[in-house]
C-alpha positions in Angstrom: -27.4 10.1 -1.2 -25.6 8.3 1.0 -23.8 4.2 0.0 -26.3 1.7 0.6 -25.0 -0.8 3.3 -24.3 -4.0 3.2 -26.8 -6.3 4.9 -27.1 -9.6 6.9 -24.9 -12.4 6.4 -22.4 -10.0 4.0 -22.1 -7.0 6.9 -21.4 -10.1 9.1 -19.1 -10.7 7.0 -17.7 -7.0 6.6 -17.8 -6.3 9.9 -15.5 -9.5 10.7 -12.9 -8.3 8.2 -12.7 -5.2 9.6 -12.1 -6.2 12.3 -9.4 -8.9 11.2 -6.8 -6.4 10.6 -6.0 -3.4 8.0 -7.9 -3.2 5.1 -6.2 -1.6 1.9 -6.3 1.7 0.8 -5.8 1.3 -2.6 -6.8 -2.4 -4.7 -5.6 -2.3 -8.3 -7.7 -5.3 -10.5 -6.6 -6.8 -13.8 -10.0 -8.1 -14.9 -9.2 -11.1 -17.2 -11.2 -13.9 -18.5 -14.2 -12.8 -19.8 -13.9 -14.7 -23.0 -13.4 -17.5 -21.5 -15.8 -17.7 -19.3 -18.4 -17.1 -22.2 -16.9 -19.7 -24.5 -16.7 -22.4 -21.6 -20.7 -21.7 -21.4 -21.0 -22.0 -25.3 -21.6 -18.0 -25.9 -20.0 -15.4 -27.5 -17.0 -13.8 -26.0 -18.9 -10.5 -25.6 -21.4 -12.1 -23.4 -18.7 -12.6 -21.0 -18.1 -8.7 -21.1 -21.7 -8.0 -20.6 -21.2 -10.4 -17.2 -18.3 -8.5 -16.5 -20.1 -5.5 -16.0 -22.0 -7.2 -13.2 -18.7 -7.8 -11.4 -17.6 -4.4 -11.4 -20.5 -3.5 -10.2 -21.0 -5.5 -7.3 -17.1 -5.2 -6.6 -17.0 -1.1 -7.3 -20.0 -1.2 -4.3 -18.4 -3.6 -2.1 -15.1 -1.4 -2.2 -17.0 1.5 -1.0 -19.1 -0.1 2.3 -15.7 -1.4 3.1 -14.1 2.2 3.4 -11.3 1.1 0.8 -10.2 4.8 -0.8 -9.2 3.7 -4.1 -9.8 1.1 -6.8 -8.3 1.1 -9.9 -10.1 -1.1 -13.0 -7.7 -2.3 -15.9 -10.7 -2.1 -17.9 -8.7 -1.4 -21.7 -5.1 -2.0 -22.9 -3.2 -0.4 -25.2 -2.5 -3.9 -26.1 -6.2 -4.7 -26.7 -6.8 -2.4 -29.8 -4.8 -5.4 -31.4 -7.8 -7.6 -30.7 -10.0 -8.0 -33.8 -11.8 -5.1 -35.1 -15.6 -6.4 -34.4 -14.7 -7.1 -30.7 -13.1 -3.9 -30.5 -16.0 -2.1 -31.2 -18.4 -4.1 -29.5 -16.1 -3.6 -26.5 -16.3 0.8 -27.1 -20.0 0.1 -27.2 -20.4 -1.9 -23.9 -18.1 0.9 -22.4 -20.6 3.6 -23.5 -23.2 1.6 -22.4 -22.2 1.0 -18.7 -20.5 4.3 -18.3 -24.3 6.1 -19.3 -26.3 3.3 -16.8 -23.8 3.3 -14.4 -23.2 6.9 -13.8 -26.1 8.0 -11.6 -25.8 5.1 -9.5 -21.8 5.5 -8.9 -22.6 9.2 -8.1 -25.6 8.5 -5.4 -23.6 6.7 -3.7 -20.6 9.1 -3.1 -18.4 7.6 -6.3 -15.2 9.9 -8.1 -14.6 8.5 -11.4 -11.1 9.0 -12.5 -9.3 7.6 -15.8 -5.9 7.1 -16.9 -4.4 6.1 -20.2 -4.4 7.6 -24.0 -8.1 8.8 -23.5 -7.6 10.7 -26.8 -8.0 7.2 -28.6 -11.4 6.4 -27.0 -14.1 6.8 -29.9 -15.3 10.5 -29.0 -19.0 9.6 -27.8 -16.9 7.3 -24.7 -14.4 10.1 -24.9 -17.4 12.6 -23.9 -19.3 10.2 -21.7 -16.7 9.4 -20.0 -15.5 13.4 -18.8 -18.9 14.3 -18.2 -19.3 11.2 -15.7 -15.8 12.9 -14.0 -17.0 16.3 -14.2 -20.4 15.2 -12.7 -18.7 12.9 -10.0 -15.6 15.3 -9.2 -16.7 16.5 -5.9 -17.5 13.0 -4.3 -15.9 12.0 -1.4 -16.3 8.5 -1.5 -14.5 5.7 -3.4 -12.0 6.9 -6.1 -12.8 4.6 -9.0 -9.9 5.0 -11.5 -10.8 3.2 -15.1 -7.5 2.6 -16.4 -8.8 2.5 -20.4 -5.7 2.6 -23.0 -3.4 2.1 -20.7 -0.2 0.2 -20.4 2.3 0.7 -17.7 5.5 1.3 -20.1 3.4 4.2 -21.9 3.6 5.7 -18.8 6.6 5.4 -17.4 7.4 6.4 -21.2 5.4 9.3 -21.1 6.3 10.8 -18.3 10.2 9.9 -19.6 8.9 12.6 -22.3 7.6 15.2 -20.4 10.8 14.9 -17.8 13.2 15.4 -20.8 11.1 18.4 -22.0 11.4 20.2 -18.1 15.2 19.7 -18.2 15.6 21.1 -21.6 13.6 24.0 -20.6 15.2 24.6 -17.2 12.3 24.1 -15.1 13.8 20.6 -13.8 17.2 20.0 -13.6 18.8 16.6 -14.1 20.4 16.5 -10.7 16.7 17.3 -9.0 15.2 13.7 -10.6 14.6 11.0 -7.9 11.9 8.1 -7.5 9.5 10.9 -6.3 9.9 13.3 -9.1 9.4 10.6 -11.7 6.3 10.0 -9.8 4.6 13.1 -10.0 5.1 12.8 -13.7 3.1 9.4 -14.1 -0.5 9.4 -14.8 -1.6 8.2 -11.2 0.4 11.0 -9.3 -2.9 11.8 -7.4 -3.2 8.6 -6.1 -0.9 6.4 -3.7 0.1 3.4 -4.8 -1.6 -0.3 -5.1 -1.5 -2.0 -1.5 -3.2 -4.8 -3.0 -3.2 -5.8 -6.7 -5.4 -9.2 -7.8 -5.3 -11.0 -11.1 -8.6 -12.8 -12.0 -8.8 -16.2 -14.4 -5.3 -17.8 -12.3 -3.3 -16.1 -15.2 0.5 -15.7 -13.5 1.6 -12.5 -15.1 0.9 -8.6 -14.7 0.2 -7.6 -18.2 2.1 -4.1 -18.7 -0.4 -2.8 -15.9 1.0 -0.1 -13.7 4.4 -1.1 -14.0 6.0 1.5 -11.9 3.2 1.8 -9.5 3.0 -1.9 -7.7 6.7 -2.1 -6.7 5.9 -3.4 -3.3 1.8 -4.1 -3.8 1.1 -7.8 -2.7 -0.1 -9.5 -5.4 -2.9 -12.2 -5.5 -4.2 -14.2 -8.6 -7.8 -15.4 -8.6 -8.4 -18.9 -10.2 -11.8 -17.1 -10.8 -12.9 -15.7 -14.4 -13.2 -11.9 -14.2 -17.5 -12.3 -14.7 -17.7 -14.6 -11.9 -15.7 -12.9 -9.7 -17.7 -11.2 -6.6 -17.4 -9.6 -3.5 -17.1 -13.0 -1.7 -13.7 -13.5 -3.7 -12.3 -9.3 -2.8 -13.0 -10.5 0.6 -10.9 -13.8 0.8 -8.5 -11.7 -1.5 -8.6 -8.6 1.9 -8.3 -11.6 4.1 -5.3 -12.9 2.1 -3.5 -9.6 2.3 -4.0 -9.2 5.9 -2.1 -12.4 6.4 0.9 -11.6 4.9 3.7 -9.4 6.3 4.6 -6.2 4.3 8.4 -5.7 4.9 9.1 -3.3 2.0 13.1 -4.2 2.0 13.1 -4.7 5.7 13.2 -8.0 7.9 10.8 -8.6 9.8 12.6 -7.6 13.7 12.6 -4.2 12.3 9.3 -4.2 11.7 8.3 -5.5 15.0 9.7 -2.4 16.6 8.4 0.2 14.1 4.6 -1.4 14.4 5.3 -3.5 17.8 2.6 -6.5 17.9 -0.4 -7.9 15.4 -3.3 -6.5 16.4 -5.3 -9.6 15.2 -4.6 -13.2 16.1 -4.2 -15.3 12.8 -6.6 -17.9 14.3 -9.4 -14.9 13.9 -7.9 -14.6 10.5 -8.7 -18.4 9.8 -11.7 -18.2 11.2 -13.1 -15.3 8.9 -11.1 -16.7 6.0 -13.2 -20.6 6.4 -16.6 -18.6 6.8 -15.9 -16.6 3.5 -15.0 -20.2 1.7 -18.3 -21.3 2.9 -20.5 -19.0 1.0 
């Protein structure tokens, strides 16, 4: 089955951005905030992860009429499993939960679930709900949605650290050959490219051990939104932000004139989009 389409006012709105310049390939999300957004409402911090599920799903579809390729979810730490134990294990549960409901709607519309992180610590009912939803979406070819669950950006770099050492010591790598892209093909996201766009919900100013090595030169953006009431009418001005700003990756900006020669949006059609999005 094909994506549904977006519709009226929001394929206005789409269509606009589209058109406002380049839309990223790859949007990495740290999804904070969900307890406080339950406890400012007077309810228990897991009702906040219930509404959270809701954003991912209006986001995850969003994503995919928008033709973005890859979207990465910091949906569990490795810091987390700290949290208290009930919360923990309500958390597993909700996980469970949305990946069984969720799955035959991510794979009608064309969705590849991928995962990174120490999937081995998952309870094994997630562990096995979890494969079977990437075994049963593995030959989509529409968005990549990559759940990054036990994860934390220095256990990867660590990791692959490990398995580098191991290839040198038996003579498959040699310590001469290691450079940037060697390392990367050792990290857990070397089938992906890297994060053009990361976004931070709940206005928290820090990246939280989340793909450390990966968002080197991603632009950044923090959300003053909590991660439950964050929707597709926040991605957007988040796109809009991104397509504002000029990606120089160590350059100055001359250079990149003549690489890319001129803007193929004016930033007054950039405002314009930007104050219709603000409006909704």
């Amino acid at each position: 089955m094909a994506l549904e389409k977006a519709t009226g006012h929001d394929k206005k709105l789409q269509d606009r951005l589209i058109e406002s310049g380049e839309i990223p390939k790859h949007i990495a999300i740290i999804m904070d905030g969900n307890g406080r957004w339950a406890q400012r409402r007077g309810l228990p911090r897991i009702a906040g992860h219930h509404e959270g599920v809701n954003s991912v799903r209006d986001i995850v579809e969003a994503c995919g009429q928008l033709g973005i390729k890859f979207l990465t979810l910091y949906a569990f730490s490795t810091e987390n499993w700290k949290r208290p134990e009930d919360e923990v294990s309500l958390l597993m549960r909700l996980l469970l939960k949305a990946l069984r409901d969720e799955k035959d709607r991510l794979h009608q519309n064309e969705v590849q679930l991928k995962a990174i992180g120490e999937i081995h610590k998952l309870p094994q009912d997630v562990q096995d709900e979890l494969l079977d939803g990437i075994e049963v979406m593995k030959r989509n070819t529409g968005l990549t949605l990559i759940l990054a669950l036990s994860y934390s950006g220095r256990w990867d770099i660590t990791h692959a650290v490990r398995k580098i050492v191991e290839d040198v010591r038996l003579g498959s790598l040699r310590a001469e050959e290691i450079s940037e892209a060697v390392v990367g093909r050792y990290l857990s996201t070397r089938e992906f490219p890297d994060p053009d766009l990361m976004i931070r919900t709940s206005g928290e100013m820090r990246i939280s051990n989340f793909l450390l090595w990966q968002i080197a030169y991603s632009e950044l953006y923090i959300s003053d939104q909590f991660w439950p009431a964050f929707r597709r009418k926040d991605l957007y001005a988040a796109i809009g932000d991104y397509q504002r700003r000029e990606r120089r990756f160590g350059m100055v900006s001359d250079q990149l004139k003549k690489q890319e020669g001129p803007r193929v949006f004016p930033l007054s059609g950039m405002e314009r989009f930007l104050k219709s999005v603000s409006k909704l």
